[in-house]
C-alpha positions as CSV (number, residue, x, y, z in Angstrom):
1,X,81.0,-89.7,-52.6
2,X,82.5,-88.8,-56.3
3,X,82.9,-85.8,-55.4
4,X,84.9,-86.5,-52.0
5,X,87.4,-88.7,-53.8
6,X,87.9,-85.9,-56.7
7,X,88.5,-83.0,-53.9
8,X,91.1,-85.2,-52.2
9,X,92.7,-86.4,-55.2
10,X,93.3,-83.0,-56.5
11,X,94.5,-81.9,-52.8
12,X,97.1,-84.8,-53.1
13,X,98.4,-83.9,-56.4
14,X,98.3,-80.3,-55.0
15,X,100.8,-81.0,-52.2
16,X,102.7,-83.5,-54.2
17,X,103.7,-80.4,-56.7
18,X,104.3,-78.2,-53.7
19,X,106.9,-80.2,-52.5
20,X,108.2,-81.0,-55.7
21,X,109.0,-77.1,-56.0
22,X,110.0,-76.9,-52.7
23,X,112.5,-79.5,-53.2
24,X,113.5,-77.8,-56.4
25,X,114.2,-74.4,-54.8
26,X,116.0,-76.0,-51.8
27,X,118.3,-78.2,-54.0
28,X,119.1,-75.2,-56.3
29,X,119.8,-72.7,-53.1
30,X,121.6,-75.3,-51.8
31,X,123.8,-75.3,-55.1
32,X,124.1,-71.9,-55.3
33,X,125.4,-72.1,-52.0
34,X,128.1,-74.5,-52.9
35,X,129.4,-72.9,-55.7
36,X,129.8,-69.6,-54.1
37,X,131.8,-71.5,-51.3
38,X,133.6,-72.9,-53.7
39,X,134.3,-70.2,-55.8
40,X,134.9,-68.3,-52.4
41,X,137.8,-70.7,-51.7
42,X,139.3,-70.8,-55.5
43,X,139.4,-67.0,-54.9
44,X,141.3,-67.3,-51.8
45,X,143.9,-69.8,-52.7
46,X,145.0,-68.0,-56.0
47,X,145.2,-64.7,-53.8
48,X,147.6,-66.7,-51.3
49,X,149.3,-68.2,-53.9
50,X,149.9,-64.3,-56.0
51,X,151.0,-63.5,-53.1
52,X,153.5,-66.5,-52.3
53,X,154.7,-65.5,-55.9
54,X,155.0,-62.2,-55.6
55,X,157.1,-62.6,-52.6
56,X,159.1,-65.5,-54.0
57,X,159.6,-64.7,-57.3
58,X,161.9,-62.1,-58.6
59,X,161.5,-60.2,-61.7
60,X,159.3,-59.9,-64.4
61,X,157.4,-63.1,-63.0
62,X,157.2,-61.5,-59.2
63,X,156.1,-58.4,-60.6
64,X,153.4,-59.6,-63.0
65,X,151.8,-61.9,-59.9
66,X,151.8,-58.4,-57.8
67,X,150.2,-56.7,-60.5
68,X,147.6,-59.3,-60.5
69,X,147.3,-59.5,-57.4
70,X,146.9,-55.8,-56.7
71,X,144.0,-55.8,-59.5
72,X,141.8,-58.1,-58.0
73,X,142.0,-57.2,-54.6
74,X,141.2,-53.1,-55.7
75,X,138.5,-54.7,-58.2
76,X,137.4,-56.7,-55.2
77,X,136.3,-54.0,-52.8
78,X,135.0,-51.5,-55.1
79,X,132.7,-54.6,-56.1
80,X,131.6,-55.1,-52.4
81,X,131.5,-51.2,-51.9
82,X,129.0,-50.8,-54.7
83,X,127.3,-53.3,-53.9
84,X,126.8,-53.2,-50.2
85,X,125.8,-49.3,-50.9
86,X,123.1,-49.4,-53.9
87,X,120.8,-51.1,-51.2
88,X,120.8,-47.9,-49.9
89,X,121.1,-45.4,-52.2
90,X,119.5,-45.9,-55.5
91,X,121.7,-42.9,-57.1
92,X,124.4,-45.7,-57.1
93,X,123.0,-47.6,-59.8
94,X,125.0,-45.9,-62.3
95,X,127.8,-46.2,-60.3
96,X,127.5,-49.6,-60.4
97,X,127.1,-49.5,-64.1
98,X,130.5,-47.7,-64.9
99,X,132.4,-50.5,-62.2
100,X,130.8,-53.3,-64.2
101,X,132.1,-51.6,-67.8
102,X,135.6,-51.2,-66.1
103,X,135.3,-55.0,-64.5
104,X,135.2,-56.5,-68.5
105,X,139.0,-54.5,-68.9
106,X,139.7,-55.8,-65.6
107,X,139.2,-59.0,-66.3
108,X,140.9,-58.5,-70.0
109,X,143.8,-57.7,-68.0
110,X,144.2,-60.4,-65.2
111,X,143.7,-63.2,-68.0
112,X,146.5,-61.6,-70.2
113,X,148.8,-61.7,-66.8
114,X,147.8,-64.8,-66.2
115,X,149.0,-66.4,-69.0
116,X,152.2,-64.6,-69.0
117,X,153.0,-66.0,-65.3
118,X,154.4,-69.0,-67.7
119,X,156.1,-67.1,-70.6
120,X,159.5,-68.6,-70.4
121,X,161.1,-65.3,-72.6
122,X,161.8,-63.0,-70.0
123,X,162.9,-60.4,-72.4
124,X,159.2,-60.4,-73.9
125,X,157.9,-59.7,-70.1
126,X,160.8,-57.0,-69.5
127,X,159.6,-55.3,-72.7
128,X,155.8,-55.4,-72.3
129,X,156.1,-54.9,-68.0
130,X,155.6,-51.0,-68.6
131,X,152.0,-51.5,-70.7
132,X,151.1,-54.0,-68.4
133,X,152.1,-51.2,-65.3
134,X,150.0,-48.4,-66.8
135,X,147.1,-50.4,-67.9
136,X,146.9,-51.8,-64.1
137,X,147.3,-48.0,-62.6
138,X,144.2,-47.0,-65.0
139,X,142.0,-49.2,-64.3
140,X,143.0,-49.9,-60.6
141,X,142.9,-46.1,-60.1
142,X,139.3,-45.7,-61.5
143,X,138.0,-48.5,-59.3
144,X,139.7,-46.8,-56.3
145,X,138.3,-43.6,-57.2
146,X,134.7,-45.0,-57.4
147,X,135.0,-46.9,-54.0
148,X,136.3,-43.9,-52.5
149,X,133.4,-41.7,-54.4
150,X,130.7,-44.0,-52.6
151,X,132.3,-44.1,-49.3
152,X,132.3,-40.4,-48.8
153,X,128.9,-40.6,-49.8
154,X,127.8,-42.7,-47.1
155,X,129.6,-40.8,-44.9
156,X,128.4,-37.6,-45.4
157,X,125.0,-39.0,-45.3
158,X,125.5,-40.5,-41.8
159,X,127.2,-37.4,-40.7
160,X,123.8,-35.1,-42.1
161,X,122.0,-37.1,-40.4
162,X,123.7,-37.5,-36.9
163,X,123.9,-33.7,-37.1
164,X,120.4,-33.5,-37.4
165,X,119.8,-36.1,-34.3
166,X,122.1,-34.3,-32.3
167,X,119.8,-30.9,-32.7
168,X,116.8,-32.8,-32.3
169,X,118.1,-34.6,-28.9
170,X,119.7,-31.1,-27.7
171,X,115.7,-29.8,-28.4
172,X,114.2,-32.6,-26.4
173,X,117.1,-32.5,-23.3
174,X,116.2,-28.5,-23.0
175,X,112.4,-29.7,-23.0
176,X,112.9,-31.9,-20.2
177,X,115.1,-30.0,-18.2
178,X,112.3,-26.7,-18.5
179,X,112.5,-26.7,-14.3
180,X,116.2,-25.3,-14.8
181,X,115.3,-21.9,-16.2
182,X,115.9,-18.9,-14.1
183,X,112.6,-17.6,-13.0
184,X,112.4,-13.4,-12.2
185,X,114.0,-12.6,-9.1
186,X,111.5,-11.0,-6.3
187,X,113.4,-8.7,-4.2
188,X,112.7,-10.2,-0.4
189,X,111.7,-7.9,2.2
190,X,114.7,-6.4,4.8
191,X,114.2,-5.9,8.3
192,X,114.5,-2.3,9.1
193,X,118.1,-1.6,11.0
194,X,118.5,-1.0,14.4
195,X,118.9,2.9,16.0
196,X,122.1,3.6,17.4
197,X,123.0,3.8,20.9
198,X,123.3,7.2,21.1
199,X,120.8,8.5,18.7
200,X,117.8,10.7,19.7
201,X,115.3,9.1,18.1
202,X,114.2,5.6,19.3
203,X,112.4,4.7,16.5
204,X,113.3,2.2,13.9
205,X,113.6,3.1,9.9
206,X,112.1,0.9,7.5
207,X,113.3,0.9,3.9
208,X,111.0,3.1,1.8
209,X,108.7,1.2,-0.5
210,X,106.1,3.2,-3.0
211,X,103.3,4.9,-1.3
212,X,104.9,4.4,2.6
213,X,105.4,6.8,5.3
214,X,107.4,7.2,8.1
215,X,106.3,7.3,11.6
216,X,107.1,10.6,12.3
217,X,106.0,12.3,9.4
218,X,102.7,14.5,10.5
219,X,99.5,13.9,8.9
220,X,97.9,17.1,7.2
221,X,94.4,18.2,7.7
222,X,91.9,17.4,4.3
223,X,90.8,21.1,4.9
224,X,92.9,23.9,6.2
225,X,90.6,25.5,8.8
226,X,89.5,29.6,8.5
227,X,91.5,32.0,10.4
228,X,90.4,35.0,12.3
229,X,88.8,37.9,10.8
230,X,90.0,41.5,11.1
231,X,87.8,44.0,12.6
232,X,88.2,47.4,10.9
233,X,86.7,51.0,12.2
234,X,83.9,51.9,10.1
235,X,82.4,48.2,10.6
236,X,79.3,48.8,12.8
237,X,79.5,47.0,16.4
238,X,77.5,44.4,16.5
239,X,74.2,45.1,18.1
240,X,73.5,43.2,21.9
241,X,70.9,40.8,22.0
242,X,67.4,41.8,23.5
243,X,66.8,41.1,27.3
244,X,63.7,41.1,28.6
């Protein structure tokens, strides 16, 4: 009876963790989940406002909010390229590497545009606009060039391999279709033509074939048979048979 109460006791405590974890994991995804939507949405609204900016604003300022915004949105989709692409190919690793080692200067950059959206000296953001150009150009063109590096990738994969189903299907659609080969050609028999009105002979021709012969062709002997012999002088007569 001890033993009964022990075994169920532990069983309890058993389950009691079990959903103790289980409520840990769930509250934790669930948190996970709310800080990506939330970070999703922070995102979006400082890319709408960039761009309200940008549009807006004129000068220095106007340029410096479509710089940043032209640096996040390049960083953005190299960083879903890469991502959505090392699932499948592991040779993207490094790839993935490099784009996180040009991701730090990226964000080196939009933090240092970011806090000159409120410098009030316009000469300082005339003077340091042309720094601020090339340094976006670099690093925007390198996360282009990755992006664009993995894309051609993937599609010369996909297009290796459709080549390669479209040979296997052409193989399969000839199997399957095997009735539609030309079989040799037997030449059909011809009815022999019909004799003229006017002709002599009555008889029909038939087109020769090996080994035939024609109607009127006459058939030789196996064995030619002897002729006559000649009789010369000095041959005695042949003697007449006795009569009695």
């Amino acid at each position: 009876m001890e033993a009964v109460i022990t075994v169920v006791a532990l069983l309890f405590v058993l389950f009691l963790a079990l959903g103790a974890y289980a409520t840990v994991k769930a509250i934790g995804a669930a948190k996970r989940g709310v800080d990506r939507t939330i970070t999703q949405a922070r995102r979006t609204v400082e890319d709408h406002t960039l761009r309200a900016k940008s549009f807006a604003q004129l000068g220095p300022a106007g340029e410096i909010a479509q710089l940043r915004l032209k640096l996040r949105t390049s960083m953005r989709a190299t960083q879903d390229a890469l991502h959505a692409g090392v699932a499948e190919d592991e040779s993207l690793k490094e790839s993935l590497g490099l784009f996180q080692r040009l991701s730090a200067h990226g964000r080196e950059l939009d933090d240092e545009l970011k806090r000159l959206e409120s410098e009030p000296d316009r000469a300082t953001l005339t003077e340091r606009l042309p720094s601020l150009r090339e340094r976006t150009e670099r690093i925007t063109g390198s996360a282009d060039s990755l992006r664009w590096a993995a894309r051609d990738r993937a599609h010369r994969f996909a297009d290796d391999d459709l080549d390669s189903l479209s040979a296997q299907i052409d193989v399969e659609t000839g199997a399957l279709r095997h009735w539609t080969t030309p079989e040799s050609a037997q030449t059909p028999h011809s009815w022999p033509e019909a004799p003229a009105a006017d002709s002599p002979a009555a008889g029909q021709t038939w087109p020769e074939t090996p080994g035939a012969r024609t109607a009127e062709e006459p058939t030789q002997a196996a064995i030619t048979p002897p002729g006559a012999r000649p009789t010369y002088p000095w041959q005695k007569k042949p003697r007449p048979e006795s009569t009695t």
